[in-house]
C-alpha positions as CSV (number, residue, x, y, z in Angstrom):
1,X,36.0,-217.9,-6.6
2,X,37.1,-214.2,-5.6
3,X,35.2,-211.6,-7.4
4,X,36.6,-207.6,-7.2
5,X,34.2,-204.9,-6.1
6,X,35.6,-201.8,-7.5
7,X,34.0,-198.7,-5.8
8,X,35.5,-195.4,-3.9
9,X,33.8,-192.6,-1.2
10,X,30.4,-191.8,-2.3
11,X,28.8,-195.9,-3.8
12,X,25.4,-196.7,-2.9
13,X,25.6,-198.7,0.7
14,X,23.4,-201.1,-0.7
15,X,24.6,-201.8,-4.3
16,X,28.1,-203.1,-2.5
17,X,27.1,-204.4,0.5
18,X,24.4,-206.9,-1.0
19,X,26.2,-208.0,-3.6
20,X,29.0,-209.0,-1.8
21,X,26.6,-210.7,0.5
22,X,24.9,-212.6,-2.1
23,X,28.1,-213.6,-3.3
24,X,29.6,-214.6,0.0
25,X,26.3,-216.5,0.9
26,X,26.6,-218.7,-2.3
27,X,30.5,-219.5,-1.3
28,X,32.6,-217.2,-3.4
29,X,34.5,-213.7,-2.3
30,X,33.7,-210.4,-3.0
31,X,37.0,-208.2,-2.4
32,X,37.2,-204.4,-2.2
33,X,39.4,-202.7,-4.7
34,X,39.4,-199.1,-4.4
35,X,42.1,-195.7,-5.1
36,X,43.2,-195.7,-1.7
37,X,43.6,-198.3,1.3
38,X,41.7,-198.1,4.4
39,X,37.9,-197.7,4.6
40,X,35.5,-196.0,1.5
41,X,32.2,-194.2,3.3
42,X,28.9,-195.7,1.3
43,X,25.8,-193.2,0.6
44,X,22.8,-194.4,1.9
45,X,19.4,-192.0,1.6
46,X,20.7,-188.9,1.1
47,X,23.5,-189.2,3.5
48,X,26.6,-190.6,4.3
49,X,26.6,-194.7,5.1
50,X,28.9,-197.1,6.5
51,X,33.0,-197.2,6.4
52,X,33.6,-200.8,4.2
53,X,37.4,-201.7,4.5
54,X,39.2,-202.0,1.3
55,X,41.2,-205.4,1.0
56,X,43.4,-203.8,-2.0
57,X,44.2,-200.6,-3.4
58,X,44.0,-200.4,-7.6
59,X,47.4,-199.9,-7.8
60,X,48.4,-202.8,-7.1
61,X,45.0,-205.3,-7.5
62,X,45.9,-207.6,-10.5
63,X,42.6,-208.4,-12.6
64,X,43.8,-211.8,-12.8
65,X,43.4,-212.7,-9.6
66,X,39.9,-212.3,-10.0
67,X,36.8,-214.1,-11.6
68,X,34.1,-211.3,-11.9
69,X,33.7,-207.8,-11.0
70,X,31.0,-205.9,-9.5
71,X,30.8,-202.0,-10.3
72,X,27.9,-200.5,-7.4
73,X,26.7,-197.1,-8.2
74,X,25.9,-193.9,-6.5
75,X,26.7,-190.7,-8.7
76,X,29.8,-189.8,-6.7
77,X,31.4,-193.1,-6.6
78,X,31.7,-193.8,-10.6
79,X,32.0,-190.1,-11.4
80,X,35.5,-190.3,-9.2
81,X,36.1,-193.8,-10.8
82,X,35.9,-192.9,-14.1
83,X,38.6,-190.3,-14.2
84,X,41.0,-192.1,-12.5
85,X,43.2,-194.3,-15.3
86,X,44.0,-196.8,-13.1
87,X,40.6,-197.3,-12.4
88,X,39.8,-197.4,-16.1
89,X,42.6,-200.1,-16.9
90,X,41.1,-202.1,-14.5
91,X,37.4,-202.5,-15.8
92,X,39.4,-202.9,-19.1
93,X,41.5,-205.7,-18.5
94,X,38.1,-207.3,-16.8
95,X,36.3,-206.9,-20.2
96,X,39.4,-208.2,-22.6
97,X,39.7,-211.1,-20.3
98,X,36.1,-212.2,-21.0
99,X,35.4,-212.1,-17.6
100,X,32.1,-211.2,-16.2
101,X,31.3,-207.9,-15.0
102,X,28.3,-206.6,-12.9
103,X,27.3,-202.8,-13.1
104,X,23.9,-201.0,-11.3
105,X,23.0,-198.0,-11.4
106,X,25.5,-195.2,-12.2
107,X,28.3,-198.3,-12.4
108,X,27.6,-198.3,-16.2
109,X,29.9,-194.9,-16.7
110,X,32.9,-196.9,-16.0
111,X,32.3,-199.6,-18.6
112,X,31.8,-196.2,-20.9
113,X,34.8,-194.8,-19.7
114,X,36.4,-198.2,-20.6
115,X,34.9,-198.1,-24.0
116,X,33.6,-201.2,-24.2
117,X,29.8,-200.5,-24.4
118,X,29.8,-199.9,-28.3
119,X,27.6,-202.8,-29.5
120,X,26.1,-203.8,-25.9
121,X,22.9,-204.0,-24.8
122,X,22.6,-202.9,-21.3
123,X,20.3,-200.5,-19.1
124,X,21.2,-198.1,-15.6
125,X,20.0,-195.4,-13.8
126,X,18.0,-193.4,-16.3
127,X,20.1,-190.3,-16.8
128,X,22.8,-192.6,-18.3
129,X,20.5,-193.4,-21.3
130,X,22.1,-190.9,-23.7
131,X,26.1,-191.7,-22.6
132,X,25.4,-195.2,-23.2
133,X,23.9,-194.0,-26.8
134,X,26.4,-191.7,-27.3
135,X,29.3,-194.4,-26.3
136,X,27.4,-197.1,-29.0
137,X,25.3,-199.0,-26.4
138,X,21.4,-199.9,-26.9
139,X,19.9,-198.9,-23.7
140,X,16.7,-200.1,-22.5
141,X,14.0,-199.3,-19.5
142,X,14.5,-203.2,-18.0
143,X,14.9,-204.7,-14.7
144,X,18.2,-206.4,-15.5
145,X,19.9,-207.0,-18.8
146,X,22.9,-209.8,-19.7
147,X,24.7,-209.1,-22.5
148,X,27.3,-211.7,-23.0
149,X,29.3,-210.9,-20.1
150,X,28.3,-207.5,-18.9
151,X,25.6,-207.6,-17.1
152,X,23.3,-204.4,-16.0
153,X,20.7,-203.2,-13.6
154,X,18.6,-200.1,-12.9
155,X,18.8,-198.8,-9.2
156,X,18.9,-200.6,-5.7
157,X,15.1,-201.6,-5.7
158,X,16.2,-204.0,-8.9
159,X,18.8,-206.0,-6.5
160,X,16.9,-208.8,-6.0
161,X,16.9,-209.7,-9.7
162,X,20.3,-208.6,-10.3
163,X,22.0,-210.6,-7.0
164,X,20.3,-213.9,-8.9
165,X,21.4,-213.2,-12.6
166,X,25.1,-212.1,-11.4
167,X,25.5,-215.3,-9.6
168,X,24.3,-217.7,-12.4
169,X,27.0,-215.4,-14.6
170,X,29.6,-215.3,-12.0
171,X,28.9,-219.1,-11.1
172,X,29.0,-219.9,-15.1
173,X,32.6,-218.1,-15.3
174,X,34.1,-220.6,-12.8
175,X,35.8,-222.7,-15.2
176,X,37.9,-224.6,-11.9
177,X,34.7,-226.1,-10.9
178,X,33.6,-229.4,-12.1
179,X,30.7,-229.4,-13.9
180,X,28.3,-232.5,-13.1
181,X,25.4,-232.8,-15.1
182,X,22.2,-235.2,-15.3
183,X,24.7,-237.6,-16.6
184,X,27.3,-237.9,-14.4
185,X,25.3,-239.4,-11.3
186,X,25.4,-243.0,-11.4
């Protein structure tokens, strides 16, 4: 299972890098997608982070190469996302796929951006309450929230909760898996 991580300059160090972890512990890949090739500088406490290397620029990453996709926050990071069309098109294409998508933080601005909020329940950093009103989303004050398949967290301290729930929606996506249940032990 490869999963996309779509995040520029400016995402919060720790809303990418233990995602990706999670997801790489539990056997699947998390890839970088991001506007330009090279490295993308995190935020972490009020200052600049680590370089992460991108494994594929937007331009050319094709949503159907991937299972899920992870949006990390950080103001600057979705703010620059979010007016970028390509960018846009590719949280779209993740959505009208049914495939899951995971969003902390400011990450929810892009799935506004990509219009597809209207009807959602989801939560985020505080200060997105009224966008996500204002785009047709019920927002709510909750650790994590799973909406069919967007899924949504507050800030970093929620990652704990939201590593778990986005790999039992990211795990329940993988339709090339073989599913063996109660019954199928002999």
């Amino acid at each position: 299972m490869t999963n996309a991580q779509l995040a520029t300059h400016g995402f919060e160090q720790s809303e990418l890098t233990e995602p990706k972890k999670a997801l790489e512990e539990a056997g699947a890949k998390a890839e970088v997608v991001s506007l330009e090739s090279g490295t993308i500088r995190g935020w972490k406490a009020r200052n600049w982070g680590q370089d992460v290397p991108v494994d594929a620029p937007v331009k050319s990453a094709r949503p159907e190469r991937y299972d899920g996709l992870i949006l990390p926050g950080g103001t600057m990071n979705p703010d620059r996302l979010r007016q970028e069309p390509r960018a846009v098109e590719f949280v779209r294409a993740f959505f009208k796929a049914g495939k899951p998508i995971a969003a902390i933080c400011h990450g929810p601005w892009l799935l506004i951006e990509a219009g597809v909020v209207r009807g959602a329940r989801l939560t985020s950093w505080p200060s997105l309450r009224a966008d996500i009103q204002n785009a047709g989303g019920e927002w709510v004050d909750q650790e994590v929230v799973c909406d069919n398949k967007l899924l949504t967290s507050r800030k970093p301290q929620d990652l704990p909760a939201f590593n778990r729930k986005m790999l039992e929606l990211f795990a329940g996506s993988d339709q090339s898996k073989p599913q063996i249940g109660p019954t199928d032990i002999t």
